[in-house]
N, C-alpha and C positions, 0 to 999 in steps of 0.2 A: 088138664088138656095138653096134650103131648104135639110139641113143632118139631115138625120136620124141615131141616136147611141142608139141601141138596147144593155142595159144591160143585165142580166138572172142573179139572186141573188140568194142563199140559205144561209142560218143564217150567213148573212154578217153585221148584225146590228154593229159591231164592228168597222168595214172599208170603209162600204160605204158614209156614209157622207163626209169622207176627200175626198173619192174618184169620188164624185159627186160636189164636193167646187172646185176641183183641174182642172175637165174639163170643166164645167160651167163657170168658170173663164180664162181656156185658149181659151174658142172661142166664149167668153160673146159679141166679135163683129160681129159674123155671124148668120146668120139666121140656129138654131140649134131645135132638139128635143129633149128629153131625154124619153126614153122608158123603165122603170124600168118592170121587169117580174119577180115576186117574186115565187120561184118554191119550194112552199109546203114549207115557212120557220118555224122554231120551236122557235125561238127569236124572240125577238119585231124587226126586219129587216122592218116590214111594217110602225111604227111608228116612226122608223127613215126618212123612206121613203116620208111619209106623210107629215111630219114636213120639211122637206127640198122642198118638190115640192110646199106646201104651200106658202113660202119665196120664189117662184120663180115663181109663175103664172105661164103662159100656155107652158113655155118651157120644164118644168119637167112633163111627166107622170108617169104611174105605172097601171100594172096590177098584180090581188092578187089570186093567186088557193092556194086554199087553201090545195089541195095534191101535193105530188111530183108528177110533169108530165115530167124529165128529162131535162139536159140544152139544147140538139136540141130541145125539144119540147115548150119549153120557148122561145128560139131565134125567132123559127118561128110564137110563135104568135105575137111574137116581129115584126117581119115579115109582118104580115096579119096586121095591123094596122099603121105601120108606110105610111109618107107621103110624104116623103122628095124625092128627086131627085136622092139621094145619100142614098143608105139604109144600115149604115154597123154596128157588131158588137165588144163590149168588155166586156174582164169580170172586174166581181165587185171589185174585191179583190185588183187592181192597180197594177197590174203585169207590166202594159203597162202604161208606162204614156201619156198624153196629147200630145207631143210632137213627140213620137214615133208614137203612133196613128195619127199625123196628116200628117208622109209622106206617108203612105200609100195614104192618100185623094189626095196628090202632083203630085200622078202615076196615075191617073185616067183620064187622058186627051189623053194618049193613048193606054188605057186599058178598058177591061169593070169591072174588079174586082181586087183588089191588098188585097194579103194578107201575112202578117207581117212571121219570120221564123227566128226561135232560134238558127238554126243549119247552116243556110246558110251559106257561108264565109263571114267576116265584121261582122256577129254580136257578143252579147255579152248576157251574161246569169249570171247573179249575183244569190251570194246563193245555187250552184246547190244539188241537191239532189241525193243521188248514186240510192237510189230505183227506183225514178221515170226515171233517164235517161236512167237506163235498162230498164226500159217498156216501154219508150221513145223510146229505140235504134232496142227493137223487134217490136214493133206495126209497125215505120216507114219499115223496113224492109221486114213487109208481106205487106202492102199497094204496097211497090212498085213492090214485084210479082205481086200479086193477077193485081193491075189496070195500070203500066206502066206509073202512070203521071209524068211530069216534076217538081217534087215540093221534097223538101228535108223537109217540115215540113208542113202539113196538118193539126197541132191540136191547133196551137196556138189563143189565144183565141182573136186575131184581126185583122179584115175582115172588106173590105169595098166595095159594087157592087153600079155598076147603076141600075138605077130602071127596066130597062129593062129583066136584066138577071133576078133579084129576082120576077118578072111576070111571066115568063116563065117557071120558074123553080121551083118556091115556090111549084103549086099543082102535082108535081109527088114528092114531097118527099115524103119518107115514115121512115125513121128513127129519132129517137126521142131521143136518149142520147146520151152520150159525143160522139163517131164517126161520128156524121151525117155531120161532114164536109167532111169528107170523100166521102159521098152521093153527096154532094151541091156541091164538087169541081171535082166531077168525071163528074154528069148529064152537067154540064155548058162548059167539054170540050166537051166532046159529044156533044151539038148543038152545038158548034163553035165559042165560046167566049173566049177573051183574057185575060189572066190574068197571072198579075206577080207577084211574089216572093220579099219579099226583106227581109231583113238580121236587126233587130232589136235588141237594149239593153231590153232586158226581166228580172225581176226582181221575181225568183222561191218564189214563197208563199207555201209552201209547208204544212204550217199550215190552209190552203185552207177550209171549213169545207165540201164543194163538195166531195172533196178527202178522206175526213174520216180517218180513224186509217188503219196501213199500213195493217191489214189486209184484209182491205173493199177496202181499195186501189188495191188490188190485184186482189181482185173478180172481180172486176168493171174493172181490165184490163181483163181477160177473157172473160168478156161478151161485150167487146169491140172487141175481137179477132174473136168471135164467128160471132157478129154484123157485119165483112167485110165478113161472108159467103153470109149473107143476101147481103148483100148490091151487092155483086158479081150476084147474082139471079138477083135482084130484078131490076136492074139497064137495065136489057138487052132490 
């Protein structure tokens, strides 16, 4: 059975190699992909990239836009080209390690989608950051008016589905940055797929280059805030 681990990078050239050593090497005995999605990077993130899938033949890929096209929209081309059986993603930055990432795969035998959750009870959040878990604490907050799902953490950045759901579900998405899980875990209860939650040691990278300087941080939570109006429309 063939996994697919869709990464989405922006100017990660600093941490992705350890962070591509780290899970390469915890599941060097399974039939794995690596799907690097380089989204508009402005560091040499791609010639780290190359250099490492090089040493590693056909298990490492990588696609290169050269604009930012958003981390949903990276996932999901991540998405549209993976092959595996099992198509899930993480981010690049090693928030998540190998390890944590692999119970999720564990839940998938009586699930169709298992995704990871910082806030659950049992988990654990190293480094927290006061800014982000207030935008953290309001985002989760209007998510669960606005949609009613059963999930206490919708953002975290690892996800794993069978291939089934990501068929189905891939071409009605329509959101393209950081909320679109929001989109992807709303549409998938909505046709009637299971999926569980589980409570994860997450490691806050806060110096994230995604996340930018706390003022861009901010922005970028508002037009997340804005993005569940869409998503509420668009969804129906």
């Amino acid at each position: 059975m063939l996994l697919s681990i869709i990464i989405p990078a922006y100017n990660e050239e600093k941490r992705i190699s350890a962070m591509l050593l780290e899970y390469e090497e915890f599941f060097a005995d399974r039939q794995v992909e690596f799907v690097v999605v380089l989204n508009g990077c402005e560091d040499d993130t791609i010639g780290v990239v190359k250099n490492f899938a090089d040493r590693h033949n056909d298990r490492v890929k990588y696609i290169d836009f050269s604009e930012k096209i958003g981390k949903g929209a990276a996932v999901l081309e991540g998405f549209r080209v993976a092959k595996g059986d099992i198509i899930s993603f993480v981010d690049a930055d090693g928030s998540t390690s190998p390890e944590e990432f692999d119970k999720l795969l564990k839940k998938l035998n009586g699930y169709d989608a298992a995704i990871a959750s910082r806030w659950k009870a049992g988990s654990e959040v190293v480094n927290r950051n006061f800014l982000r878990n207030l935008a953290s604490y309001g985002f989760r907050a209007v998510v669960k008016i606005f949609f009613q799902m059963p999930f206490v953490d919708t953002q975290c950045g690892a996800k794993a589905f069978k291939k089934g759901l990501i068929s189905e579900i891939l071409p009605k998405m329509k959101i393209t940055n950081m909320a679109f899980d929001v989109e992807l875990l709303y549409r998938s209860l909505k046709a009637g797929y299971r999926i569980i939650e589980i409570p994860t040691r997450w490691i806050d990278k806060s110096s994230s280059a995604l996340l930018g300087s706390p003022g861009s941080f901010l922005i970028n939570g508002f037009k997340m805030f804005y993005t569940l109006f869409r998503i509420r429309f668009l969804s129906r």
